[in-house]
C-alpha positions in Angstrom: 5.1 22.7 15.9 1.7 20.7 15.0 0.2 19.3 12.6 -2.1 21.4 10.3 -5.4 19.2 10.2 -5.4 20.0 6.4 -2.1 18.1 5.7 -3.3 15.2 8.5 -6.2 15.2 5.8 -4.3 14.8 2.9 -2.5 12.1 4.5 -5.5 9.7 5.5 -7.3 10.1 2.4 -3.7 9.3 0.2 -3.7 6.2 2.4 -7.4 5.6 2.2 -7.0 6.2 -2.3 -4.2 3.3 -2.0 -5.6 1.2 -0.3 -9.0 0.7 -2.3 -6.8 0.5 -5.6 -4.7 -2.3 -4.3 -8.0 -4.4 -3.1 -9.8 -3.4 -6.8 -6.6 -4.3 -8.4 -6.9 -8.2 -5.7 -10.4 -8.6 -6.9 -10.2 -7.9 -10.6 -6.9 -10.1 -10.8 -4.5 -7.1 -12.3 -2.7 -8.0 -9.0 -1.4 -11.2 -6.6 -0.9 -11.7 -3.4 1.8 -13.7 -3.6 4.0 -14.7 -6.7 2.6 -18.1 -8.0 4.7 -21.6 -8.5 6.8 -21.9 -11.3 6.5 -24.5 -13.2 9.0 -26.2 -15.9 7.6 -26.1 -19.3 9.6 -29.3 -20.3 8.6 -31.7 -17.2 5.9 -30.0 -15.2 7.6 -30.1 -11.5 7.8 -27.0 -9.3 10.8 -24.7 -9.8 12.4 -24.1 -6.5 15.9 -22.5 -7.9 16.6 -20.3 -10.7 16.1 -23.5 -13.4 14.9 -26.9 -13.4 17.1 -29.1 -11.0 16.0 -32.3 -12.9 16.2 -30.7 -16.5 18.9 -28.1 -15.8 21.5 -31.1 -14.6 21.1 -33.1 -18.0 
C-alpha cells in the first residue's frame, strides 16, 4: 500500500492551516503561551494552590 500524494497533500497543508492560526492567534493575543500567575484579589501574592495560603488559612 502507499500513500496517494493527494492525501500526503491534504495532510501538510491541514498542518500548514494550523499552524499559521495558532501564531495569528500568539500575535494578536486571542491566545498564551503559557497560563499567567494568579494573583489573590484580596492581598496581591502569587497563587501557587488552588486558594490563597495566607488568606485561605484565616
Amino acid at each position: 500500500m502507499t500513500l496517494d500524494p493527494h492525501i500526503a497533500l491534504l495532510g501538510m497543508t491541514t498542518l500548514v492551516v494550523g499552524y499559521l492560526m495558532a501564531v495569528a492567534g500568539i500575535q494578536k493575543s486571542a491566545l498564551e503561551w503559557r497560563r499567567r500567575k494568579r494573583t489573590c484579589p484580596s492581598c496581591g501574592r502569587h497563587i501557587e494552590a488552588r486558594v490563597c495560603s495566607s488568606c485561605g488559612s484565616a
